[in-house]
Every structure is written in structure tokens, then in C-alpha cells.
C-alpha positions in Angstrom: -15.9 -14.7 6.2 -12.7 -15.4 7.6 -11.6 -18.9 9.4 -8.0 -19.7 10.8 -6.7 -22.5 12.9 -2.8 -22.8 13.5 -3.9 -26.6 13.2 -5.4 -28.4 10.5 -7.2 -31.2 12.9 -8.4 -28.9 15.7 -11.4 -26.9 15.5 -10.3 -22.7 14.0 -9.4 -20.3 16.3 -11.9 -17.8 14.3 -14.4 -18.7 12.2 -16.7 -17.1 9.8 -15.6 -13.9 11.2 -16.7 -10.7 9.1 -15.5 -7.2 9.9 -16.1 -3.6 7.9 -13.7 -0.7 9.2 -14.1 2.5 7.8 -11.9 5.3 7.5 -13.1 7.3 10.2 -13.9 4.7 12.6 -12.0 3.6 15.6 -12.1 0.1 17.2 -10.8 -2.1 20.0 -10.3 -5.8 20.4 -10.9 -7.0 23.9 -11.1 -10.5 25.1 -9.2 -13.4 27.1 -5.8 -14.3 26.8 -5.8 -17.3 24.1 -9.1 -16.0 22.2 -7.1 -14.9 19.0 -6.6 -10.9 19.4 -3.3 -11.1 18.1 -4.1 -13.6 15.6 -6.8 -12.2 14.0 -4.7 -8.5 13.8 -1.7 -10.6 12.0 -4.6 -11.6 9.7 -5.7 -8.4 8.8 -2.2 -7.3 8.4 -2.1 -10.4 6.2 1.0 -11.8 8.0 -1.1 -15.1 8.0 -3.3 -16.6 5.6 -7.1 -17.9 6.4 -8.1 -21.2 5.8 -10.8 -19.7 4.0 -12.5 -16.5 3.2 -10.4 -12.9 1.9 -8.7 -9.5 3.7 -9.9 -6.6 1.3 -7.9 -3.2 2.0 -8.5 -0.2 0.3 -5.0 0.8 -1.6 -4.4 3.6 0.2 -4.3 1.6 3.8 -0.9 1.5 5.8 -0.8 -1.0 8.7 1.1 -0.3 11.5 1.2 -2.0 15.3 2.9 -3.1 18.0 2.7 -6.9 18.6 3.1 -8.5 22.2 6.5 -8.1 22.6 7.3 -5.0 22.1 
């Protein structure tokens, strides 16, 4: 149940967002430019913090991605 905003007074850029990858599974995050793609991969990389809610990885995960300007 994840919620993030870069700011405090403006409505979250996601919100109450819940997501369960396995290990054999393979997604894709589409959408318009602006809609939080990048955002919300920084916060499963936990490079940013929610206001609220938790990013559980198993132990044995490794992250790894390109952002935007590469």
C-alpha cells in the first residue's frame, strides 16, 4: 500500500499502490510521460521513501536498471 508525492501539499503521485512480483514473472510499466514510471521503479529500488506503506524484497533480490538518462 504504497503512497508518494515529491510534495507534501499536493495530492501523491501514487497512492495505495500494491504490487506482488514473483520470481518467475516478467512485467512492464507503461503509461504517460509524468504518471510516475520512473518514480515508482526508484521506489521499489528504495532510492525513495513512501509517505506511507513498506517495499518487501526477498534477500536474495538484486536490482539493477537503467534510468532515463542513460
Amino acid at each position: 500500500h504504497l503512497t508518494f508525492g515529491y510534495q507534501k501539499k499536493a495530492p501523491p503521485l501514487i497512492q495505495d499502490f500494491s504490487i506482488e512480483v514473483n520470481k518467475d514473472d516478467c512485467i512492464a510499466i507503461i503509461g504517460k510521460n509524468g504518471r510516475g514510471k520512473s518514480t515508482l521503479l526508484k521506489l521499489l529500488a528504495q532510492e525513495l521513501i513512501p509517505q506511507s506503506g513498506e517495499v518487501f524484497s526477498s534477500p536474495n533480490l538484486e536490482i539493477g536498471y537503467f534510468g532515463q538518462t542513460n
